[in-house]
Residue, then its C-alpha position, 0 to 999 in steps of 0.5 A: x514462523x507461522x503459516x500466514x507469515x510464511x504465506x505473505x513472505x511470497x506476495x508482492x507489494x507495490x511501493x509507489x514512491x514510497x519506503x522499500x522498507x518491508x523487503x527485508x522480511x522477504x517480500x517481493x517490492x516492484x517500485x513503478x509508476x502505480x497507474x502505469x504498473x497496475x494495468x499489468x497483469x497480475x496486480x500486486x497485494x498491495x499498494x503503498x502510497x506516498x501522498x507526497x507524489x509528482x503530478x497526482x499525489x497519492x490521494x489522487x491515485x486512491x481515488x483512481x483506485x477505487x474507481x476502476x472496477x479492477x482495482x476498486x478492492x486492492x489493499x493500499x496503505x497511505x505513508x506521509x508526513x503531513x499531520x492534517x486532515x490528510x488521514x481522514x480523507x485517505x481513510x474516506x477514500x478507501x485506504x485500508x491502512x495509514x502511517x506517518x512518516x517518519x515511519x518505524x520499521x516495525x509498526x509498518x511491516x506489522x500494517x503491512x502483514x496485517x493489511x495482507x491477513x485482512x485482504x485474504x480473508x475476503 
């Protein structure tokens, strides 16, 4: 295992109504209410969203996102099912990454691992 692998298995990622999938690789998933969880200390890596969600759907929580000053740099990757112009306006609002469900397990912790990478990079 490399050293960036060895690194990211001790993050943790926030699944905002969305797949616990990448728990088996050995990351840490808090599944919460993304605007209630991030006001809490410390924030997670990264944040996947669900643009299917109750009462603000994920765009909408992006947005918030990127307009708190806190938040305005944190990692999300949208997950969804639609196959419209959904993924240019995620990727207009700031998502660091996109997939579409269904989603396969390899193709999103390889996006998960490589959205972490980026992020530590900066």
């Amino acid at each position: 295992m490399s050293d960036a692998v060895r690194g990211i298995d001790r993050r943790k990622v926030l699944i905002g109504a969305a797949s616990m999938t990448v728990s088996f690789i050995g990351l840490e998933v808090i599944a919460a209410e993304v605007t209630k969880e991030l006001n809490r200390q410390p924030l997670p890596d990264l944040v996947l969203l669900d643009v299917d969600m109750p009462r603000l759907d994920g765009l909408g929580v992006l947005e918030e996102l990127r307009a708190q000053m806190r938040t305005a740099s944190l990692p999300v990757i949208i997950l969804t099912a639609h196959h419209d112009d959904t993924e240019e306006k995620a990727l207009d609002l700031g998502a660091s990454d996109y997939l579409t469900k269904p989603v396969q397990t390899r193709s999103l912790v390889a996006r998960v691992r490589a959205v972490l990478k980026r992020a530590s990079m900066c």
